[in-house]
Every structure is written in C-alpha cells, then in structure tokens.
N, CA and C atoms as an extended XYZ file, in Angstrom:
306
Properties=species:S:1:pos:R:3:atomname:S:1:resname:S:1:resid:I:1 pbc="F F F"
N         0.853       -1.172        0.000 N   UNK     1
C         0.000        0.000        0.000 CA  UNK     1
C         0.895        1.230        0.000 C   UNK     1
N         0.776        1.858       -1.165 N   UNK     2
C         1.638        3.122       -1.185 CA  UNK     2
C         1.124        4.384       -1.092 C   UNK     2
N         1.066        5.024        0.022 N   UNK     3
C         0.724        6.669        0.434 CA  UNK     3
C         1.300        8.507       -0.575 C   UNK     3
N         0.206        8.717       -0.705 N   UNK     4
C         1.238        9.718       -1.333 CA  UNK     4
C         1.854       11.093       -0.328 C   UNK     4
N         2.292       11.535       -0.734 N   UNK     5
C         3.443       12.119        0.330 CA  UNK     5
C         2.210       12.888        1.500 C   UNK     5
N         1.234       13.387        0.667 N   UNK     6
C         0.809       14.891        1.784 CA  UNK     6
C        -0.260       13.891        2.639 C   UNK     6
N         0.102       11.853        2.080 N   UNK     7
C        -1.494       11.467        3.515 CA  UNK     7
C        -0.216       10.867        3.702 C   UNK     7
N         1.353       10.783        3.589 N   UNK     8
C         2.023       10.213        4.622 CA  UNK     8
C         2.163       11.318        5.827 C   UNK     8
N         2.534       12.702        5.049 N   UNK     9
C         2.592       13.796        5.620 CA  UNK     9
C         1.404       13.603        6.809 C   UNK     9
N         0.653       13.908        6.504 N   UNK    10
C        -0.980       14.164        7.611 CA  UNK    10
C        -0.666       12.809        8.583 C   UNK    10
N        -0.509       11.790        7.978 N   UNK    11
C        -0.609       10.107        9.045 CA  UNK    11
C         0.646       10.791       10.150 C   UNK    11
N         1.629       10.921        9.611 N   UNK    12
C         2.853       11.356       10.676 CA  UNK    12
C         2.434       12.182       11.595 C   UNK    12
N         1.456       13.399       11.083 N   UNK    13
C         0.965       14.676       11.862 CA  UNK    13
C         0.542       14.155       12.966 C   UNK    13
N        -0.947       13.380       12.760 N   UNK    14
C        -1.903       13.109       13.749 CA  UNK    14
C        -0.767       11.922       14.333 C   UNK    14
N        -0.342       11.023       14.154 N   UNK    15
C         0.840        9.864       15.271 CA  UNK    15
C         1.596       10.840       16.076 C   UNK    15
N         2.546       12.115       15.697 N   UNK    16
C         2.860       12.347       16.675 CA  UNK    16
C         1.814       13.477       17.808 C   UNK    16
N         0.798       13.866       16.930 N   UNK    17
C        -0.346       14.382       17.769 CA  UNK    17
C        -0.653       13.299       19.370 C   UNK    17
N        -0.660       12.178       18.550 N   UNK    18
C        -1.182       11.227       19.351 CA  UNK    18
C        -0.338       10.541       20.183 C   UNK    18
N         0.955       10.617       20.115 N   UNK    19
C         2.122       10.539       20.990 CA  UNK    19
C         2.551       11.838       22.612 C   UNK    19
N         2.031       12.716       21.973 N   UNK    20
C         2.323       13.910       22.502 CA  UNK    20
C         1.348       13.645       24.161 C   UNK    20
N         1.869       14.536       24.727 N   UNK    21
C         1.100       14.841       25.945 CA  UNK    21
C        -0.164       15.514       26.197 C   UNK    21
N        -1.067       15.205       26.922 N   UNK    22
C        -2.410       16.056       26.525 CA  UNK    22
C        -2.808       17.303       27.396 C   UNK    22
N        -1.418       18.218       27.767 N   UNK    23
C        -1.972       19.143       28.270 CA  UNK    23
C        -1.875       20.225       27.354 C   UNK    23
N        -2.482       21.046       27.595 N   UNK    24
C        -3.642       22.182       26.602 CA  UNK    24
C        -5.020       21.871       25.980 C   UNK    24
N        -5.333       20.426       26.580 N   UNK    25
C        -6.451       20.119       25.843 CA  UNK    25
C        -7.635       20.882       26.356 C   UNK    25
N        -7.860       21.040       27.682 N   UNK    26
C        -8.805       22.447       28.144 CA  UNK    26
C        -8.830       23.627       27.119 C   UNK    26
N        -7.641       23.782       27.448 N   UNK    27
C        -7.767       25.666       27.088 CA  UNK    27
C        -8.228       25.464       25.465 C   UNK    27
N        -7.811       24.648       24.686 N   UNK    28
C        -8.175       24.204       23.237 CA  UNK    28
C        -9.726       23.944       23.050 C   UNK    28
N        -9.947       23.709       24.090 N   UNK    29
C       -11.617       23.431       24.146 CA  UNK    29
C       -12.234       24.868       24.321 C   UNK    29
N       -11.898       25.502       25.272 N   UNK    30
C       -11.976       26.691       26.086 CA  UNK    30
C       -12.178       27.570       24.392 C   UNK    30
N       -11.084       27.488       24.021 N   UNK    31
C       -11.291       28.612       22.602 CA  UNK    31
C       -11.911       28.825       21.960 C   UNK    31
N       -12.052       27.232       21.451 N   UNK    32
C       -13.180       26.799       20.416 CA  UNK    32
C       -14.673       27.087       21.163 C   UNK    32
N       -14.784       26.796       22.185 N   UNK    33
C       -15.968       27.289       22.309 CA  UNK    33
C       -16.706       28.732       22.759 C   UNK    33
N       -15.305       29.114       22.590 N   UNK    34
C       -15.909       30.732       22.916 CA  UNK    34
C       -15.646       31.372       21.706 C   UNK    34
N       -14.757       30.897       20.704 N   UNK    35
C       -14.877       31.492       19.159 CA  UNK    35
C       -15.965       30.797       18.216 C   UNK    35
N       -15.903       29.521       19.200 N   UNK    36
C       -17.080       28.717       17.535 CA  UNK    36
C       -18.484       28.753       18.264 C   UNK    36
N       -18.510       28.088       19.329 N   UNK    37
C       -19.894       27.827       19.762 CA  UNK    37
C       -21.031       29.143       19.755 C   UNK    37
N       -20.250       29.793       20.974 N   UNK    38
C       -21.151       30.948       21.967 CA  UNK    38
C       -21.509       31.475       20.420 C   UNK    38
N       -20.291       32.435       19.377 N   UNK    39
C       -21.320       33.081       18.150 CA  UNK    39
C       -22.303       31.900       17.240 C   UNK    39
N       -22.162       30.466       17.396 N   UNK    40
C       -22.859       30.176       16.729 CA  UNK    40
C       -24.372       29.778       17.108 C   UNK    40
N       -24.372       29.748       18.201 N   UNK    41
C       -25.515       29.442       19.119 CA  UNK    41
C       -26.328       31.197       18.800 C   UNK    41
N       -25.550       32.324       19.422 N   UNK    42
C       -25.935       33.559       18.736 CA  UNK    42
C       -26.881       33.734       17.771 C   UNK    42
N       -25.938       32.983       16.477 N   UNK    43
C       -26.458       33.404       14.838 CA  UNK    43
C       -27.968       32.419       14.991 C   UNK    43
N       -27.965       31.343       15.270 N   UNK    44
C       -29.356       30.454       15.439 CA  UNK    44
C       -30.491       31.672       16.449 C   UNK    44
N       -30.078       31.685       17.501 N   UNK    45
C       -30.844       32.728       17.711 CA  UNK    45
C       -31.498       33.913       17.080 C   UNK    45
N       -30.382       34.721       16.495 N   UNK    46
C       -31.122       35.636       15.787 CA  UNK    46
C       -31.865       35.192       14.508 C   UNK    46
N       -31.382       34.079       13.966 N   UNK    47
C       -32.185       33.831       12.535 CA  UNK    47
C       -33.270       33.320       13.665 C   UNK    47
N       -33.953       32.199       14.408 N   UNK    48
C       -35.515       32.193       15.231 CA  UNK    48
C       -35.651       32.975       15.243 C   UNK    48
N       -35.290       34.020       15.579 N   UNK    49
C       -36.158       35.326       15.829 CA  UNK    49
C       -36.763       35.882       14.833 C   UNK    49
N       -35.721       36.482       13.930 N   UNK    50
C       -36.247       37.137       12.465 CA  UNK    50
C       -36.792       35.902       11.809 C   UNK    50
N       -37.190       35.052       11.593 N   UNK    51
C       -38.453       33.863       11.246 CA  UNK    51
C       -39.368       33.842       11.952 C   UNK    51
N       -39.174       34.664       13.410 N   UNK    52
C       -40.579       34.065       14.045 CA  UNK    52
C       -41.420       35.664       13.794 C   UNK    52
N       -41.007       36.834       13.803 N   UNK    53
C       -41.090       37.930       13.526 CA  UNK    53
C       -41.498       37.867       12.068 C   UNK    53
N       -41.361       37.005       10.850 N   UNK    54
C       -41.613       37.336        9.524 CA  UNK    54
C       -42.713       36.253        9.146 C   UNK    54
N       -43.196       35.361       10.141 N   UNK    55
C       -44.027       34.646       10.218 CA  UNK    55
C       -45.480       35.660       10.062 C   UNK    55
N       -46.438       35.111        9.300 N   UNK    56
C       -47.988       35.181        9.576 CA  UNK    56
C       -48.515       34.260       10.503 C   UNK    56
N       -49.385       34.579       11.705 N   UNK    57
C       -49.951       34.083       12.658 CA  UNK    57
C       -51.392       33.768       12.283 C   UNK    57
N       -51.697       33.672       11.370 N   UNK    58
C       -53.031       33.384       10.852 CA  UNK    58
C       -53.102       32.000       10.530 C   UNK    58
N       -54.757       31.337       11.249 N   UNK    59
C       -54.438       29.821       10.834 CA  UNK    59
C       -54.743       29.470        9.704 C   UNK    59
N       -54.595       28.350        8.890 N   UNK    60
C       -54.532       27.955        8.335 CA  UNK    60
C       -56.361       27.541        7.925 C   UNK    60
N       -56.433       27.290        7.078 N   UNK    61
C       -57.884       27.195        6.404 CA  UNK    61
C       -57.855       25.533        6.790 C   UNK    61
N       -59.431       25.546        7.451 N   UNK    62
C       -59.666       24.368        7.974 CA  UNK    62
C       -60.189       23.553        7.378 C   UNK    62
N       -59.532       22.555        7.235 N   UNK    63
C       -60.236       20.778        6.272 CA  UNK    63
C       -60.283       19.845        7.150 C   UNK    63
N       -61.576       19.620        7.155 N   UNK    64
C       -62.047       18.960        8.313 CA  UNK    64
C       -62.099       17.126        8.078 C   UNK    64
N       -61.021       16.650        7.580 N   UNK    65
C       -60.559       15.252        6.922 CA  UNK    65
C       -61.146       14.532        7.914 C   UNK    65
N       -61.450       13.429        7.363 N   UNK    66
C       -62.436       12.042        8.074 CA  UNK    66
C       -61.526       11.313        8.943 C   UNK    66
N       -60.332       11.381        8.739 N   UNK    67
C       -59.434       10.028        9.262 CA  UNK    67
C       -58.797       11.069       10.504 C   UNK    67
N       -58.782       12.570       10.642 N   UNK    68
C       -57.933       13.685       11.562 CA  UNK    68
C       -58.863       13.719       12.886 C   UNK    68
N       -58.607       14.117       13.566 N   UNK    69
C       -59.431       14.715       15.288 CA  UNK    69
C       -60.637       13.727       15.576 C   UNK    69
N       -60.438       11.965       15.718 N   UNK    70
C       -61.539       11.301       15.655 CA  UNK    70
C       -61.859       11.121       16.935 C   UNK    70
N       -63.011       11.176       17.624 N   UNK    71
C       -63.161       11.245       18.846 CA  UNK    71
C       -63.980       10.182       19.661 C   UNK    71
N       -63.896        8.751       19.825 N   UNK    72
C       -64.418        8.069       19.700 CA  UNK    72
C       -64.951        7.799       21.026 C   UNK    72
N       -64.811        8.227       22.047 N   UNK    73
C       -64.981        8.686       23.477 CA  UNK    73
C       -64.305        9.867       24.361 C   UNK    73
N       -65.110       10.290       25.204 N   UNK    74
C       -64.821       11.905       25.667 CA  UNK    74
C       -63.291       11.534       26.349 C   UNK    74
N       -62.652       12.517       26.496 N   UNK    75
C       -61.458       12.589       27.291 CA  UNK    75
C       -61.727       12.746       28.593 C   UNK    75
N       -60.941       12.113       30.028 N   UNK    76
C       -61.816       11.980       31.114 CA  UNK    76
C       -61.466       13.484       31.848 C   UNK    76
N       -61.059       14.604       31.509 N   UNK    77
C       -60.510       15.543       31.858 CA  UNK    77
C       -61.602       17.157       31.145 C   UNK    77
N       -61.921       17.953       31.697 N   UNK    78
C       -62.293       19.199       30.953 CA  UNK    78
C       -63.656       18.859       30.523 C   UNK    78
N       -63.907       19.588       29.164 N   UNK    79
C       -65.512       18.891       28.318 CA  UNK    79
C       -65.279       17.670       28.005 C   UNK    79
N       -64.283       16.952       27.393 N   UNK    80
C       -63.958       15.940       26.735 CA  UNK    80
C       -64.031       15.691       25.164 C   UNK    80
N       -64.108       17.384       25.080 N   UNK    81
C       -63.266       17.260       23.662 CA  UNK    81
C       -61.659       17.952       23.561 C   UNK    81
N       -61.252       18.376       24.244 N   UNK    82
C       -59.718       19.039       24.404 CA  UNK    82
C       -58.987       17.985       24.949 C   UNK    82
N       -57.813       17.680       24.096 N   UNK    83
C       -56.527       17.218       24.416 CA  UNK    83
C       -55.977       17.309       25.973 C   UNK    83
N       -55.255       16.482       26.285 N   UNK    84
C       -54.579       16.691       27.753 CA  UNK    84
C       -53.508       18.125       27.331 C   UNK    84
N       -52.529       17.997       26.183 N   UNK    85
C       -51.887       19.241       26.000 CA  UNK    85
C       -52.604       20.435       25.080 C   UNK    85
N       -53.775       20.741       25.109 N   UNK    86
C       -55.099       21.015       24.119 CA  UNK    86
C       -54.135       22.966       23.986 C   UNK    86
N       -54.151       23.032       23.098 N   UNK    87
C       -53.590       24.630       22.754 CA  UNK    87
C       -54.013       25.490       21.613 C   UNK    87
N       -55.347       26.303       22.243 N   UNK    88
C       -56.041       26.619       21.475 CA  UNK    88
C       -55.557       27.144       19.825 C   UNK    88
N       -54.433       28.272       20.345 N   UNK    89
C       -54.056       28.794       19.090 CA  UNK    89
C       -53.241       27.961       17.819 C   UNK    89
N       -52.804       26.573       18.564 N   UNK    90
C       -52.685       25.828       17.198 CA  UNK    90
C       -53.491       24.724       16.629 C   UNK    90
N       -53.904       23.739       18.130 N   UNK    91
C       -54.520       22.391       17.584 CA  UNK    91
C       -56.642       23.040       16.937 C   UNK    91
N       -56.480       21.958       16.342 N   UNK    92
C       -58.038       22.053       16.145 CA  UNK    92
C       -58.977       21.303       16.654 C   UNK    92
N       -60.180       21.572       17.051 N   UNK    93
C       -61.207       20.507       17.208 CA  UNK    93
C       -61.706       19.964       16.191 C   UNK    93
N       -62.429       19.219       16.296 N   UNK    94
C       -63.461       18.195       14.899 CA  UNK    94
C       -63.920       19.285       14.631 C   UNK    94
N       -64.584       20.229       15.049 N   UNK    95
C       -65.732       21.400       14.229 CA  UNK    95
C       -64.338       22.294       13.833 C   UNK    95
N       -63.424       22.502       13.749 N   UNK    96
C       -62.909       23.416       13.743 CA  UNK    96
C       -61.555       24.140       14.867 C   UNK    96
N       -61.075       25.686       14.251 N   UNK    97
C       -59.764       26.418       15.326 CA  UNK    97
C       -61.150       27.189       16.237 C   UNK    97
N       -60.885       26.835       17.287 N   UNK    98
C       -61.899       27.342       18.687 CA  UNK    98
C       -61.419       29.493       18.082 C   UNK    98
N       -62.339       30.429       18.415 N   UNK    99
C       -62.245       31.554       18.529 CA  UNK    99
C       -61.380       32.216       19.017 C   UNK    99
N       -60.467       32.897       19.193 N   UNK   100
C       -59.255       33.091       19.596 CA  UNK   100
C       -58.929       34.552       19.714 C   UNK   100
N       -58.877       35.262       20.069 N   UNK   101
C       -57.986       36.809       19.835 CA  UNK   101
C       -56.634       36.609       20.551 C   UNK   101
N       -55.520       37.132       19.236 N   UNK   102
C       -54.167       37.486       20.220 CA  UNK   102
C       -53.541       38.258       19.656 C   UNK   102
C-alpha cells in the first residue's frame, strides 16, 4: 500500500499528535468554544427570531378530513373534547380552530 506524500505527511501529523502529551487540551476546548460555539448558538438565535417575527400568525384554512381529530370517546378531563396538551391557538377541534384573539 503506497501513500502519497501529503497522507504520509498528515498520518505522521496526527501519530505524533497522538504521541504527545495532553496538556492544553482544556484551554483548546476553552477557545473553540468561545470562538465557535457561543457566536454560533448567537447566529441560530437571531435567525428564530427574524423567522418568528416574519411569520404570519393566521391559521390555516380548515379541512375537516375524516381520518384527523376522531373522537371516539370523551377525554376523562375538561368537556372531553380538548386534548390533555389542548392549545387553542394551534390544535383544532373536529368542528374546527376554537375563537381566539391574540
């Protein structure tokens, strides 16, 4: 099996990487995550935001499909048509999005 020079080059790199002693491995962590992580966690943030901000909050036009919201006995909780996690402004009932102002 014959290597060409720059993956004998790299194989040598990482062996004596891997020979070497492992102190600085903190502070190497330490860097990276205060140059790579913290701004990248940042940039995700601000793009949710400006998506949740450029979003329309209006629902969606209701199709009231045969096989969706089948209710084949009451839920033992509330009227017994709402979900245990029941949330008006997204889920629907069988008739329909319940009345809502927000």
């Amino acid at each position: 099996m014959s290597l060409s020079p720059a993956a004998f080059a790299a194989r040598r790199l990482l062996a004596a990487a891997s020979h070497s002693s492992h102190e600085g491995g903190a502070r190497t962590w330490k860097i990276l995550t205060i140059v790579m992580a913290i701004p990248g966690v940042g940039i995700c943030m601000a793009n949710a935001y400006m998506k949740a901000q450029a979003h329309s909050h209006d629902h969606p036009e209701f199709v009231p499909y045969s096989h969706l919201r089948i209710r084949t006995k009451r839920f033992p909780w509330g009227d017994g048509n709402h979900t245990l996690f029941h949330n008006s402004h997204t889920n629907a009932l069988p008739d329909g999005f319940e009345s809502s102002d927000h």
